[in-house]
C-alpha positions as CSV (number, residue, x, y, z in Angstrom):
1,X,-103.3,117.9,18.1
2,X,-103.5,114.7,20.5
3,X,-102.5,114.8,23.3
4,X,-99.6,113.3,24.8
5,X,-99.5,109.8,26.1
6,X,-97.9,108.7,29.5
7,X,-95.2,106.3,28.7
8,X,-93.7,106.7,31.9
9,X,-95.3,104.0,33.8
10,X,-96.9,100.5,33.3
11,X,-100.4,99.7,32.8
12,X,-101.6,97.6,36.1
13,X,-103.9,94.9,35.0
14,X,-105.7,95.2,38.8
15,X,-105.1,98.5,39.8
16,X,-106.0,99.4,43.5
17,X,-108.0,102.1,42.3
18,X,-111.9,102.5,43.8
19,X,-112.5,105.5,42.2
20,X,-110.4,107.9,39.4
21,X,-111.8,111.2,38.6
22,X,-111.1,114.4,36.6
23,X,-112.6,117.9,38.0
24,X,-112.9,121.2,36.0
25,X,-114.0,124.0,38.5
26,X,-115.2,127.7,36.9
27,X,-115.1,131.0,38.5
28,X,-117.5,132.8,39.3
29,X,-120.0,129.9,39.9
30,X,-123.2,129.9,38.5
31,X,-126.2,131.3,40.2
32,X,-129.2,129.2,41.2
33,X,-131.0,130.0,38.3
34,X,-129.3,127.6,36.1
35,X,-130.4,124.7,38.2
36,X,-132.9,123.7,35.6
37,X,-130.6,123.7,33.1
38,X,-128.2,121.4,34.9
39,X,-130.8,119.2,35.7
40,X,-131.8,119.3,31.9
41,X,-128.4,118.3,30.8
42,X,-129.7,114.5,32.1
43,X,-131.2,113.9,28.7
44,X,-127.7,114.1,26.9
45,X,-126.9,110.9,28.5
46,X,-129.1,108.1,28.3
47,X,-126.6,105.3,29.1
48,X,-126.5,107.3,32.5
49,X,-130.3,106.3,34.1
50,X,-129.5,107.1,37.4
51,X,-130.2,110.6,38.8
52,X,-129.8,111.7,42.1
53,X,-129.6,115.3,43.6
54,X,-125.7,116.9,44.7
55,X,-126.2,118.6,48.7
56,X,-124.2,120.9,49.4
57,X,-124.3,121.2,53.4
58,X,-123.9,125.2,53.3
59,X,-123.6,125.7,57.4
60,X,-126.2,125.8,60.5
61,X,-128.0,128.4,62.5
62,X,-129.6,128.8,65.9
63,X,-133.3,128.1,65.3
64,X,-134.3,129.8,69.1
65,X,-132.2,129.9,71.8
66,X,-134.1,126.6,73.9
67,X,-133.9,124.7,70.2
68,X,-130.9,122.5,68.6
69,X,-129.5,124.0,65.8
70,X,-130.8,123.3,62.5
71,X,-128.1,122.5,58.7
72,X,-129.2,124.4,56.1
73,X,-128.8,122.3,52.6
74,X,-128.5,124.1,49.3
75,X,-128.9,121.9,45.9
76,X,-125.5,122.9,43.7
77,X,-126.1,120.4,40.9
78,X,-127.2,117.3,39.9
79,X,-125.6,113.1,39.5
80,X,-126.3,110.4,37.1
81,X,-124.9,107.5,37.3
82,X,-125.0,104.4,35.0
83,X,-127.2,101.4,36.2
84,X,-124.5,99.7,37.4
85,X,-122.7,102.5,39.4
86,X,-119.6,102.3,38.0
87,X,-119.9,105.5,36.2
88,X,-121.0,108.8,37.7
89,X,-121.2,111.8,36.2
90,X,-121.6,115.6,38.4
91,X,-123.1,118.9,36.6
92,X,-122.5,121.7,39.7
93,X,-122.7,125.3,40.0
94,X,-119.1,125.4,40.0
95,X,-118.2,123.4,37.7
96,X,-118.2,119.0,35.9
97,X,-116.7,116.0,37.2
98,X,-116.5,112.7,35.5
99,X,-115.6,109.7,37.7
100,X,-115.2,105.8,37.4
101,X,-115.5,103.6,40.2
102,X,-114.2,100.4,40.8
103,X,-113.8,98.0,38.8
104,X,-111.7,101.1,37.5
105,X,-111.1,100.2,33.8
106,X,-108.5,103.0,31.7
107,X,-107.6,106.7,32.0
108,X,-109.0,106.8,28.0
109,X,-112.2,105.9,29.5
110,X,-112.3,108.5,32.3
111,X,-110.9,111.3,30.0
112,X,-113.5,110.1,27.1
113,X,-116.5,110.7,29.4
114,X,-114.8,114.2,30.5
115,X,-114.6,115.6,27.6
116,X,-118.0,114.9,26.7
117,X,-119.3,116.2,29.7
118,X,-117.2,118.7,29.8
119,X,-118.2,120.2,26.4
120,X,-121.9,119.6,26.8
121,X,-121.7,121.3,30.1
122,X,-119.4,124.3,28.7
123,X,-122.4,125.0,25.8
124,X,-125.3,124.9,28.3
125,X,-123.4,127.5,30.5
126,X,-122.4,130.1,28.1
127,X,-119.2,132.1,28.7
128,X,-117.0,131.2,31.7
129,X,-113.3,130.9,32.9
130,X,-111.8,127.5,33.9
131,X,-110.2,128.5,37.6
132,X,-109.2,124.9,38.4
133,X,-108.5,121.2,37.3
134,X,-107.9,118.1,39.0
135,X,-107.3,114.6,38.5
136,X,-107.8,112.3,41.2
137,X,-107.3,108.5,42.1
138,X,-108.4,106.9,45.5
139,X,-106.4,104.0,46.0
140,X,-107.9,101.3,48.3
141,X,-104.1,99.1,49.4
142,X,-104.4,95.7,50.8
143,X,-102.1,95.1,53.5
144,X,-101.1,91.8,55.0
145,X,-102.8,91.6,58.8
146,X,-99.8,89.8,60.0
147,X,-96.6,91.8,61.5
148,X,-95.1,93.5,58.4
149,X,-92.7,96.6,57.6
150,X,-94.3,99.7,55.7
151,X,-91.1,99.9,54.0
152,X,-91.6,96.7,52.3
153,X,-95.0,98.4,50.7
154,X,-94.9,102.2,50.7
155,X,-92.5,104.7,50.8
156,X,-94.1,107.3,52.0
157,X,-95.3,106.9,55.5
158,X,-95.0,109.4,58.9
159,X,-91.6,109.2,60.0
160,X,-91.5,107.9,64.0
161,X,-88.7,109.3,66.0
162,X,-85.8,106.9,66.9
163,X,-86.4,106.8,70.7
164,X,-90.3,105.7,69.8
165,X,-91.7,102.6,69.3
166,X,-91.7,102.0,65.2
167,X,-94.5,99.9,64.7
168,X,-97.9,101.7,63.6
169,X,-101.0,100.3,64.6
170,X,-103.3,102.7,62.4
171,X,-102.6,106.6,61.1
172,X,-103.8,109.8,59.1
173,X,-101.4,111.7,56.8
174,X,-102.2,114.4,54.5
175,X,-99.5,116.0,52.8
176,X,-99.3,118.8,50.1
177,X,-96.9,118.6,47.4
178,X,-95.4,121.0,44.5
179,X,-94.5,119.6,41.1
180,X,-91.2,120.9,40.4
181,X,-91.8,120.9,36.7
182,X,-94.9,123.0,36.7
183,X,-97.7,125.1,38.9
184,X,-99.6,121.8,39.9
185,X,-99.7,120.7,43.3
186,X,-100.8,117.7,44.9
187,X,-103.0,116.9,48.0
188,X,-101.7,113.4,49.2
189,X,-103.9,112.0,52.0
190,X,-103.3,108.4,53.7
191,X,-105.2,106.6,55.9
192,X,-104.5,103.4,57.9
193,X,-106.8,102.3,60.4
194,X,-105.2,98.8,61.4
195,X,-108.2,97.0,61.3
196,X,-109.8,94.3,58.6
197,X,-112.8,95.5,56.9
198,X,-115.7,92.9,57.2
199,X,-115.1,89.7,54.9
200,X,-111.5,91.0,53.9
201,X,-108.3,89.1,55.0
202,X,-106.3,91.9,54.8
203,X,-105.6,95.4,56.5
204,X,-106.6,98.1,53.9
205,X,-104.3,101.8,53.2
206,X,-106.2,104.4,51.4
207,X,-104.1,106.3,49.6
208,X,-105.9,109.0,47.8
209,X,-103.8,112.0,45.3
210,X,-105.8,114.8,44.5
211,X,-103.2,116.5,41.6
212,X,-104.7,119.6,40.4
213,X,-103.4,123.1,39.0
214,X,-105.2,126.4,39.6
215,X,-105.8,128.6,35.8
216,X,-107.4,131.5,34.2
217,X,-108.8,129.2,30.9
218,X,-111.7,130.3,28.5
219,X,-114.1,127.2,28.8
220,X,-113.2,126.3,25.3
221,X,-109.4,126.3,25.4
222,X,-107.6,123.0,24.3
223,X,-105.1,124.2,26.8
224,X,-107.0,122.4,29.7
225,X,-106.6,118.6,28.3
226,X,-103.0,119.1,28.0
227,X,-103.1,120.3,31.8
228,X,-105.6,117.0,32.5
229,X,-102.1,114.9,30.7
230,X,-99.5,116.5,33.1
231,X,-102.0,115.9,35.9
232,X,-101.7,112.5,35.0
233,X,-97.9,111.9,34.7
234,X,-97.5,114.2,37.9
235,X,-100.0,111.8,39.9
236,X,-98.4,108.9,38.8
237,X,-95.2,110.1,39.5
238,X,-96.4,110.2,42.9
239,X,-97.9,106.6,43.0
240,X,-95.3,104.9,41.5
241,X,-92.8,106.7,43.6
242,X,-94.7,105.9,47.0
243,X,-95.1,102.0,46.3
244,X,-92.0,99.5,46.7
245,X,-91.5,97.2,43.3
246,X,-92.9,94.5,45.6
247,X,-96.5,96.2,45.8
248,X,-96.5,97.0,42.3
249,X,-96.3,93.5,40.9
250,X,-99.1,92.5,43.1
251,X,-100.9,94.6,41.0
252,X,-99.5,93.6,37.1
């Protein structure tokens, strides 16, 4: 069966996305010895040339007590990338993640190259349990450097007390959010720093939803695409209900 499409919300022609994603996680992770393997997996994509090495920074200990501390790195998978990294594709211990960067093109695309992955990676591990999927957008938001209202853009900003000043110069939000119609959750993070990157006329709002559900799968269960489809509608239920019309048809 195919699975459902989202007819919920319009297809943006220029999309603020920079980078979309979708993240299956297993449980237990694999041990170091499938390292080779993962890094094997390369040759099953040769419109990906680019390979680089994943770094997991694992913590830091106390080389002698006159000495500076010293980061211990442990490799947990391997990147490739297409040549012009727009396309990146991660093979971890603990699990695949297929991502588009910007120019961000369609959610077909970015679900095309999962399951792919995902299947290649789920025969070259053997037997293992989904424990978590995610799909994630980073939204890069140009803002207008002149004196504006949030209100006019987005919808969901920090709430200033009455007896405060209500203009915001820059600010960090992260907030975590239940879907009401299911177990997914969603980590919504927002970040405004007030000032105009180099070369850009405008003030730029990342605005970043991480939607993902925690699951007991078998790596081969159907089960987890129709999970990637409500991850979708939830996300974009979130989007679409954070942005004023007037910021939406800057991006039709």
């Amino acid at each position: 069966m195919n699975p459902p499409t989202d007819l919920s919300y319009p297809t943006l022609a220029h999309a603020p996305i920079v980078e979309g994603l979708i993240d299956i996680q297993i449980m237990p992770p694999l041990s170091e010895a499938a390292l080779p393997a993962l890094q094997r997996l390369h040759s099953n994509f040769p419109e990906y040339p680019l390979e680089g090495t994943k770094i997991n920074v694992s913590g830091q200990f106390l080389v002698s007590s006159t000495s500076a501390t010293s980061v211990s790195q442990t490799i947990i998978g391997y990147q490739f990338g297409n040549s012009e990294n727009t396309r990146v594709l991660q093979v971890r211990l603990d699990g695949a993640t297929a991502s588009i960067l910007a120019p961000y093109t369609t959610f077909t695309d970015l679900e095309n190259d999962a399951r792919r992955l995902w299947a290649i990676y789920r025969d070259a591990i053997g037997l293992a349990k989904i424990a978590r999927i995610a799909v994630r957008n980073i939204n890069r938001i140009e803002l207008p450097t002149s004196p504006f209202d949030f209100n006019e853009y987005i919808l969901t900003t920090p709430e200033v007390a009455p007896a405060l000043p209500q203009a915001l110069s820059a600010y960090s939000m992260r907030l975590m959010i239940p879907d009401n119609a299911s177990t997914s959750q969603a980590i919504v993070t927002q970040i405004f720093e007030g000032v105009a990157d180099a070369g850009h006329d405008a003030l730029p709002l990342i605005f970043d939803i991480d939607a993902f559900q925690v699951v007991e799968l078998d790596a081969r269960s159907d089960e987890a695409w129709e999970i990637v489809q409500q991850l979708r509608n939830f996300k974009n239920r979130i989007f679409f209900g954070s942005i004023t019309d007037k910021l939406r048809r800057q991006f039709e």
